[in-house]
MARBA-704739 format. One record per residue (C-alpha): residue number from 1; z, y, x. Coordinates in nm, 2 decimals, decimal comma, always signed. Each point is the difference from the previous one (the first is absolute). Layout:
REM residues N
+------+--------+--------+--------+
! pafi !      Z !      Y !      X !
+------+--------+--------+--------+
!  NUM !      Z !      Y !      X !
...
+------+--------+--------+--------+
***
This chain:
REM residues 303
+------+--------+--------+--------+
! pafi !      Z !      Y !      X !
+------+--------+--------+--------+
!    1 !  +2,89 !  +0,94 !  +3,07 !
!    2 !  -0,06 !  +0,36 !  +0,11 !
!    3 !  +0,29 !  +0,29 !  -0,01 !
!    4 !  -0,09 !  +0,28 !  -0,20 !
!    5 !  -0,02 !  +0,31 !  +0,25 !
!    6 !  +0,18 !  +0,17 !  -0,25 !
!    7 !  +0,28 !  -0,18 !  -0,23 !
!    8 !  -0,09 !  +0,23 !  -0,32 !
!    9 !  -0,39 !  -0,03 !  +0,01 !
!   10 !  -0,03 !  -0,18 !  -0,31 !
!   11 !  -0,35 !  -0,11 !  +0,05 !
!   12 !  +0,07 !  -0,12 !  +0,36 !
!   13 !  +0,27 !  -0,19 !  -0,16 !
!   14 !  -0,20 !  -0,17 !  -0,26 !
!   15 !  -0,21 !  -0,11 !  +0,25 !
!   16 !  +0,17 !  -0,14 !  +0,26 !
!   17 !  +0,20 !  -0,22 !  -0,33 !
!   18 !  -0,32 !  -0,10 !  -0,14 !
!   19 !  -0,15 !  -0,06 !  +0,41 !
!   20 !  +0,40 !  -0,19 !  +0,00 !
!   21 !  -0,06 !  -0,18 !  -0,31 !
!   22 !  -0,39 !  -0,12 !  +0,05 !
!   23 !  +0,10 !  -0,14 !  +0,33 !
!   24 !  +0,29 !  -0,21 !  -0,19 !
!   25 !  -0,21 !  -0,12 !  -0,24 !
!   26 !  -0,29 !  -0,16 !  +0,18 !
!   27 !  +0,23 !  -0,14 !  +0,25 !
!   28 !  +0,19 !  -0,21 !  -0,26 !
!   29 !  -0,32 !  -0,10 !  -0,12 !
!   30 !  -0,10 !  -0,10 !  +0,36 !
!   31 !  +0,29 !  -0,18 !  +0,03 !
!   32 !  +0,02 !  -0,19 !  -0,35 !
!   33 !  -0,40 !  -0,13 !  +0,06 !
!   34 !  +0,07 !  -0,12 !  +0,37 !
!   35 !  +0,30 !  -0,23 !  -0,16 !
!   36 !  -0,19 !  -0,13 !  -0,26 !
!   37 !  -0,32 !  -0,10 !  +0,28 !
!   38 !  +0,26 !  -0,21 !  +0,12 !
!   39 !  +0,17 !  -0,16 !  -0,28 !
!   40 !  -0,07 !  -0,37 !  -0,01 !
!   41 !  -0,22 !  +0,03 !  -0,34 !
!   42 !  -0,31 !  -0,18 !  -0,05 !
!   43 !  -0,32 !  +0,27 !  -0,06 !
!   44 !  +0,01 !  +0,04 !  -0,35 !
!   45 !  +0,33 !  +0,05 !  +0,00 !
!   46 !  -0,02 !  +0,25 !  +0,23 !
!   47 !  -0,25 !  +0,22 !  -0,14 !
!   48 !  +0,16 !  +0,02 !  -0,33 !
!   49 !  +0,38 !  +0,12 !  +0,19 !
!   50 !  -0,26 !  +0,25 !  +0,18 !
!   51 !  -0,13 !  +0,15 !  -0,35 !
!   52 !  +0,34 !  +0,01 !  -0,13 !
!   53 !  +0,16 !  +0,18 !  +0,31 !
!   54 !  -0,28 !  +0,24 !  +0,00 !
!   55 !  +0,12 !  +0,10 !  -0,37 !
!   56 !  +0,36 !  +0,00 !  +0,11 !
!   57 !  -0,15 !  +0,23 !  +0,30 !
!   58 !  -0,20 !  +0,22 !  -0,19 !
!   59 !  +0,28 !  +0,07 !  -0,26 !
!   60 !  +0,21 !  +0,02 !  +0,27 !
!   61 !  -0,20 !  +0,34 !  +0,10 !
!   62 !  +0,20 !  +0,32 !  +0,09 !
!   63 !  -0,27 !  +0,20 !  -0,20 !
!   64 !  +0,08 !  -0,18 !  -0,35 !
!   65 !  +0,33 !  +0,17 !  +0,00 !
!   66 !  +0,07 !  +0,35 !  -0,06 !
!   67 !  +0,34 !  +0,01 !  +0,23 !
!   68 !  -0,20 !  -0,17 !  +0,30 !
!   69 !  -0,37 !  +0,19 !  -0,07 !
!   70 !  +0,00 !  +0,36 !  +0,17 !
!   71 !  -0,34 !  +0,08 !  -0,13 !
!   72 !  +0,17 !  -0,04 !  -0,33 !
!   73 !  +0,34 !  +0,14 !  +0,08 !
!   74 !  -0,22 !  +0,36 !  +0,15 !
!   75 !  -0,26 !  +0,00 !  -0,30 !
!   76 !  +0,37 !  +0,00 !  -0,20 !
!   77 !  +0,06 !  +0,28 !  +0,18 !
!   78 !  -0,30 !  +0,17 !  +0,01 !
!   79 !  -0,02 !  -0,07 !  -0,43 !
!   80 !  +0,35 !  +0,12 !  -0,06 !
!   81 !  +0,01 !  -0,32 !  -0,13 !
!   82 !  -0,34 !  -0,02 !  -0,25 !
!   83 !  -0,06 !  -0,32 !  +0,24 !
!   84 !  +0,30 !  -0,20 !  -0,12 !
!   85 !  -0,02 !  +0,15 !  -0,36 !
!   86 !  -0,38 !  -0,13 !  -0,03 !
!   87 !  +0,09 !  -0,32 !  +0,16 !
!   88 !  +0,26 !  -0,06 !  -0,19 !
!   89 !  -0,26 !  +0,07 !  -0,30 !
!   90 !  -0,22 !  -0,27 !  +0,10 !
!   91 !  +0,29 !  -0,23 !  +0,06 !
!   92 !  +0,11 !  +0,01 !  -0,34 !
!   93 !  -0,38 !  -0,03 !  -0,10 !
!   94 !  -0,04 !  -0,35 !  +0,18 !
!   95 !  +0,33 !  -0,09 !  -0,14 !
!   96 !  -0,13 !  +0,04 !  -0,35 !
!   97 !  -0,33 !  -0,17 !  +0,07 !
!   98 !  +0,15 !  -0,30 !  +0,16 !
!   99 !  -0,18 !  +0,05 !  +0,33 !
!  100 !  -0,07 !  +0,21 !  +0,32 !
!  101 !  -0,28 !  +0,20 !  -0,11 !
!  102 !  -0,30 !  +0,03 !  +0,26 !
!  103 !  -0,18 !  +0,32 !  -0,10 !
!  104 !  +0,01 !  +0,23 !  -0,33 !
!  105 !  -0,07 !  -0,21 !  -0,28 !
!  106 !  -0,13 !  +0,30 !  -0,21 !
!  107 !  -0,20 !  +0,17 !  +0,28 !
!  108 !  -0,32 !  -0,24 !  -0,09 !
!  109 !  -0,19 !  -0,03 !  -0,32 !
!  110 !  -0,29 !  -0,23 !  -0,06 !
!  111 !  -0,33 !  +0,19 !  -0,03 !
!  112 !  +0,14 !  +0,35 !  +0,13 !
!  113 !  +0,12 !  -0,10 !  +0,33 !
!  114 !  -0,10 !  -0,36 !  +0,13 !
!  115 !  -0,28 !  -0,18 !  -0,20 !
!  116 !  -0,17 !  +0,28 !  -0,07 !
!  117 !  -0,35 !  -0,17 !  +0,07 !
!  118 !  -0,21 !  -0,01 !  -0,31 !
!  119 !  -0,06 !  -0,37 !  -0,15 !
!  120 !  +0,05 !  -0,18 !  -0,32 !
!  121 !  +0,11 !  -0,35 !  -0,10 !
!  122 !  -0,31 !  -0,25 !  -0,05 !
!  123 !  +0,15 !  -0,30 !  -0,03 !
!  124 !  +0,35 !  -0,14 !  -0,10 !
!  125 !  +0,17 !  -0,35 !  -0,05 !
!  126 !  +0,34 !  -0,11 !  -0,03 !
!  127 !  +0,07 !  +0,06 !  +0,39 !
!  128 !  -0,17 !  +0,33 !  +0,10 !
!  129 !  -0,22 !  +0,26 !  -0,05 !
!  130 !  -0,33 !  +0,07 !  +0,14 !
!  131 !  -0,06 !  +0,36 !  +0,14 !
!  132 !  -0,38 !  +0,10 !  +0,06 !
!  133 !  +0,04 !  +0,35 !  +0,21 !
!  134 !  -0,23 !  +0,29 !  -0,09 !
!  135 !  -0,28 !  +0,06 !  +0,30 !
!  136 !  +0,01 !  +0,34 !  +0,14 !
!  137 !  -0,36 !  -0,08 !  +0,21 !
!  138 !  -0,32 !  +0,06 !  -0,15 !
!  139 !  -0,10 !  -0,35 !  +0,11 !
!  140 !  +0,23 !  -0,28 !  -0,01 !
!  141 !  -0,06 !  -0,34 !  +0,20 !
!  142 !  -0,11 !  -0,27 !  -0,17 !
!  143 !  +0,26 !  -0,26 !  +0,10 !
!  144 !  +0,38 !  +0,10 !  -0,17 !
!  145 !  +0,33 !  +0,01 !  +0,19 !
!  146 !  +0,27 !  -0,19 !  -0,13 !
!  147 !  +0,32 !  +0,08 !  +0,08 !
!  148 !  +0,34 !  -0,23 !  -0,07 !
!  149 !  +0,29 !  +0,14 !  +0,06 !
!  150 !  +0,37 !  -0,18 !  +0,01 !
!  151 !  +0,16 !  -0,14 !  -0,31 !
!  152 !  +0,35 !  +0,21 !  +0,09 !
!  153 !  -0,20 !  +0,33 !  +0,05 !
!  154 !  -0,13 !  +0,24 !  -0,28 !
!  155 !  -0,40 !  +0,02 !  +0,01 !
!  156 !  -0,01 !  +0,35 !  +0,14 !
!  157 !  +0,19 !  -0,11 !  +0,34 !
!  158 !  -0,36 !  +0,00 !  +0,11 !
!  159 !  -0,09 !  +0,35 !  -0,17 !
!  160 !  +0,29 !  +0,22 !  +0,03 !
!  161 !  -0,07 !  +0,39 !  +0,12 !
!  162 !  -0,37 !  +0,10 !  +0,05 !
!  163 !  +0,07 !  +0,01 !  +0,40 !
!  164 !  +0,15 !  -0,32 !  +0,02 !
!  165 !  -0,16 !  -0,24 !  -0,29 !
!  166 !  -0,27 !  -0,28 !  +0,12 !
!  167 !  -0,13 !  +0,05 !  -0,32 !
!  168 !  -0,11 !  +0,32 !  +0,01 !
!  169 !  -0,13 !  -0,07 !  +0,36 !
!  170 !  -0,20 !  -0,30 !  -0,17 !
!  171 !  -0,19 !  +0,24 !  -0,27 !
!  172 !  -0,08 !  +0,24 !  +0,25 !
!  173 !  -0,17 !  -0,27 !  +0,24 !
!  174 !  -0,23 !  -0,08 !  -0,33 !
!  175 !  +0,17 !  -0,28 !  -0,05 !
!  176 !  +0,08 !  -0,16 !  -0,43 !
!  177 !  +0,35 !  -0,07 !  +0,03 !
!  178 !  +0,21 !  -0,27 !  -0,24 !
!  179 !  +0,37 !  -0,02 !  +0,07 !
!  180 !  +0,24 !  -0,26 !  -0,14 !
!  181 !  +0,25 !  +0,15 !  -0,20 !
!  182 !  +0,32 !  -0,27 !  -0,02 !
!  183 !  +0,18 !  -0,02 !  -0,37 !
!  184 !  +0,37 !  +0,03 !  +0,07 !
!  185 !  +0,11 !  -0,34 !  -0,16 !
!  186 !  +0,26 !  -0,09 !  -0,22 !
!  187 !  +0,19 !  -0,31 !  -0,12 !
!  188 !  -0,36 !  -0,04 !  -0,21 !
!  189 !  -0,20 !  -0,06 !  +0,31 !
!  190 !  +0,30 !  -0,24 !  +0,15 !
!  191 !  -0,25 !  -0,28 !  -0,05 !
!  192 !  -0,28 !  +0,16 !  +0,26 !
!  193 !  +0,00 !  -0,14 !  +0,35 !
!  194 !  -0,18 !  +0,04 !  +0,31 !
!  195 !  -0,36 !  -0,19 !  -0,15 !
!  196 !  +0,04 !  +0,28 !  -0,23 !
!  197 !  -0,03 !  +0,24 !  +0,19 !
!  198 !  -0,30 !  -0,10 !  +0,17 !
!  199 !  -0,17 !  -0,14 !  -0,29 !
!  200 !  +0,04 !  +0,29 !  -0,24 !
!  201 !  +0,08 !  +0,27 !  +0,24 !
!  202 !  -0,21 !  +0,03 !  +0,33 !
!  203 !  -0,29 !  -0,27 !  -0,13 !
!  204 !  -0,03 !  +0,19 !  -0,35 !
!  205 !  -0,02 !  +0,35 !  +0,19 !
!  206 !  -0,24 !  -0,11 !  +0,22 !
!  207 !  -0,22 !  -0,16 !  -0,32 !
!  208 !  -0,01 !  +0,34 !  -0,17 !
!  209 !  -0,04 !  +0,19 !  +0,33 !
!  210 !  -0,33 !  -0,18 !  +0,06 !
!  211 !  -0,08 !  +0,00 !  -0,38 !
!  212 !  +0,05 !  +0,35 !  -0,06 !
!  213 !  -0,24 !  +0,15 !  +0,32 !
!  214 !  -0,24 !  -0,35 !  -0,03 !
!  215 !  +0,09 !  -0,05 !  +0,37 !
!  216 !  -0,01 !  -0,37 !  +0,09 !
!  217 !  +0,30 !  +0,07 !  +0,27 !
!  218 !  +0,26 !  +0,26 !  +0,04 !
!  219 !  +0,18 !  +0,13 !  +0,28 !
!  220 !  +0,39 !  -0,10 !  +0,00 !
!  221 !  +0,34 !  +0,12 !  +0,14 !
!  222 !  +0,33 !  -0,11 !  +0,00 !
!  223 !  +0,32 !  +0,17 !  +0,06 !
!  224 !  +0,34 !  -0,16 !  +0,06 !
!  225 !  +0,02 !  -0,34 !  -0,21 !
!  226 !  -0,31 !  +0,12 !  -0,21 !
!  227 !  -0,21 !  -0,08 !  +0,32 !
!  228 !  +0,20 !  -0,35 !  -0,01 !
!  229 !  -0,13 !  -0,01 !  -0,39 !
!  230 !  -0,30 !  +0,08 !  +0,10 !
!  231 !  -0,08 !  -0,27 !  +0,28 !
!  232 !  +0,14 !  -0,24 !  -0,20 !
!  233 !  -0,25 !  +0,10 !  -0,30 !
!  234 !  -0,29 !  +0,03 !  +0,24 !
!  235 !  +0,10 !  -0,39 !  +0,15 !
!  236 !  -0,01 !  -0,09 !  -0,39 !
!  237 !  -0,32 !  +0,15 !  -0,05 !
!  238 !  -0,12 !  -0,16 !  +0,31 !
!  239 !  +0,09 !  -0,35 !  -0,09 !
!  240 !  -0,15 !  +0,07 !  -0,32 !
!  241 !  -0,35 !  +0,09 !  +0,15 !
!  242 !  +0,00 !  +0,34 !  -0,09 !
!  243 !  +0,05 !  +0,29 !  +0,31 !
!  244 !  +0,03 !  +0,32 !  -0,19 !
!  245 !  +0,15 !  +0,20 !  +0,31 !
!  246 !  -0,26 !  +0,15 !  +0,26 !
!  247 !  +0,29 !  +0,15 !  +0,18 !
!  248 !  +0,38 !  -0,05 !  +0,01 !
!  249 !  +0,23 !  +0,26 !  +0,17 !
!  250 !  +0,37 !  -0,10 !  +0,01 !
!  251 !  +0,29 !  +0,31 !  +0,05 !
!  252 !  +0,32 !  -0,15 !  +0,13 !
!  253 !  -0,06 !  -0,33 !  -0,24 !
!  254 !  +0,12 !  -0,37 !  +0,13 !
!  255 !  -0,18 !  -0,31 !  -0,05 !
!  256 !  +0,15 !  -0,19 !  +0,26 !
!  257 !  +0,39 !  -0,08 !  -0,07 !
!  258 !  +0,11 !  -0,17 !  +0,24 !
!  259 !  +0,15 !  +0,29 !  +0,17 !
!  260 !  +0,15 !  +0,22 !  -0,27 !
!  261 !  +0,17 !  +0,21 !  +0,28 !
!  262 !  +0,35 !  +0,16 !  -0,14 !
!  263 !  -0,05 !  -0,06 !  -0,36 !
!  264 !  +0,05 !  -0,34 !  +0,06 !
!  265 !  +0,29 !  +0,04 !  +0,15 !
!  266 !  +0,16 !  +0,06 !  -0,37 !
!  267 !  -0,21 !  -0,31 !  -0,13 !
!  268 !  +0,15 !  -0,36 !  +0,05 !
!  269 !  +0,00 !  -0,31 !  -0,23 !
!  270 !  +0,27 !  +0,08 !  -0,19 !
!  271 !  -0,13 !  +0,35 !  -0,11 !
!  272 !  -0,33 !  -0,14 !  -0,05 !
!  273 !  +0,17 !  -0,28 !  -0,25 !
!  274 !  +0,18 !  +0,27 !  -0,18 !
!  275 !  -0,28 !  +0,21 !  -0,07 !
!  276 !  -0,22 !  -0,27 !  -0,06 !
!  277 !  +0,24 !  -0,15 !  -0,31 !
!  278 !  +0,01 !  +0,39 !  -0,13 !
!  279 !  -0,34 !  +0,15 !  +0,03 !
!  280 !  -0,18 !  -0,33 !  -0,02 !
!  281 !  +0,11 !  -0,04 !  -0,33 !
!  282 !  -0,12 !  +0,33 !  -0,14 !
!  283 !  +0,24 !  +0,23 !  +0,18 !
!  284 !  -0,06 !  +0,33 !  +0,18 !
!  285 !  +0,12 !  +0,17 !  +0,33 !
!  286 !  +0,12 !  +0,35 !  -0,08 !
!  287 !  -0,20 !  +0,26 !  +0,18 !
!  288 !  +0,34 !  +0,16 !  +0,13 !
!  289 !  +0,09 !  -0,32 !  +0,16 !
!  290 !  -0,35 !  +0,00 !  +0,24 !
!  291 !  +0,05 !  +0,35 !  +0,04 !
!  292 !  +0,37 !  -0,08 !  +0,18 !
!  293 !  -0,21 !  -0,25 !  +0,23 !
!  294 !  -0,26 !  +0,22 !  +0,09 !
!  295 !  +0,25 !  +0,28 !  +0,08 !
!  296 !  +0,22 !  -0,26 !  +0,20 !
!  297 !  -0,26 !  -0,04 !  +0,24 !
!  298 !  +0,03 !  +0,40 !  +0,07 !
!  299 !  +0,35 !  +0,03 !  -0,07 !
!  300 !  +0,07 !  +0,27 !  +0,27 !
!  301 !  -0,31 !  +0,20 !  -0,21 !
!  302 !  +0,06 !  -0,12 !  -0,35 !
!  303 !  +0,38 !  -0,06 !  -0,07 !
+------+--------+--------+--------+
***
């Protein structure tokens, strides 16, 4: 660890701690990972002590701690203590809410700020809406764009902000755009499984799709496990002698599980078994309890 040059330079100070601290940090980490790559613990085993020491590592991290963060210790300083007041604020705010909040849950509002593309609703069942998009060409292709997005996202994840919605990209390309909006479902849709879903969610969108615009095949794309939906519902259709897809374009969407990567590090038989006897029989998994996985795979970012 460098000296300071001068003992009362407050900045040099805070530096050479957080150099100090940094340096601490990632070689306990170093140290922890090389003693668990020789532990005598089968793969699987292995892997899943490796994503729980990375949590213990990542929580672990000088910067999550006001006495051991001099970035947050100096903008204290610099604040005359706003920094701790506002932080404190937003402390108290997650406490209320029951979780660590990721962003300002007021700063967004549908149709003002993110899903501000023009559309309306053209078909709706028990599952989902349909959403045709208004064109914003003179001339539109003949051939439609369907667009599915995943069951655990809002339909506007694909059409947020004019700079950064697909949507809006789509429209201005000339393209007639249909988007899949998933019903957030209660106990009252408990009974629904995965057959569903394909059945009277991606093969009923693409039906009215190609009704509506009197195109004999659409184009298709599938985000997360909506591109899962929609390969399975394509492999139905297939099997049924009907190919209603010219195109399919899958964004970050599995269809091979054999390799599940760290998610299924959390999954084994007995979890499987438990869920299986809850939602299987009409039950639901709570939207808060994905979003602690998801955020567990980015804790460092995220918790």
């Amino acid at each position: 660890m460098t000296t300071p040059s001068n003992p009362f330079d407050a900045t040099s100070w805070l530096q050479a701690w957080q150099q100090g601290l940094s340096q601490s940090h990632l070689q306990f980490g170093a140290l922890m990972r090389n003693a668990l790559e020789i532990a005598p613990i089968d793969a699987r085993g292995k892997a899943q002590m490796d994503f729980a020491l990375r949590q213990v590592i990542d929580a672990m991290n000088p910067a999550n701690s006001f006495a051991t963060n001099p970035e947050a210790m100096q903008a204290a300083l610099d604040s005359g203590g706003t920094s701790l007041l506002e932080g404190a604020r937003l402390f108290l705010a997650d406490v209320a809410k029951g979780r660590i909040s990721m962003l300002d849950d007021e700063a967004f509002e549908v149709g003002r700020n993110v899903a501000t593309s023009p559309g309306s609703v053209v078909f709706e069942n028990e599952l989902m809406q349909l959403v045709q998009y208004t064109p914003s060409t003179a001339k539109v292709h003949k051939r439609p764009l369907v667009i599915v997005p995943p069951c655990i996202n809002k339909f506007y994840i694909l059409d947020l902000q004019p700079a950064n919605s697909l949507v809006a990209y789509a429209v201005a390309e000339g393209h007639t755009v249909f988007l899949v909006s998933w019903r957030n479902v209660s106990a009252e849709q408990g009974h629904l499984g995965w057959d569903d879903y394909v059945e009277k969610g991606v093969l009923q969108a693409l039906d009215v799709a190609r009704g509506i615009t009197r195109s004999d095949k659409v184009n298709t794309l599938g985000f997360c496990i909506g591109g899962t939906l929609l390969g399975s519902a394509l492999a139905v259709a297939a099997a049924r002698g009907d190919k209603p897809a010219a195109s399919v374009t899958l964004l970050t969407a599995m269809l091979d599980f054999s390799d599940t990567g760290e998610l299924g590090l959390m999954v084994d038989e007995n979890m499987v078994a438990t869920r299986e006897a809850s939602i299987g029989r009409g039950g639901l998994m709570k939207g808060r309890e994905l979003a602690t996985v998801f955020a567990a795979l980015r804790a460092n970012d995220l918790i």
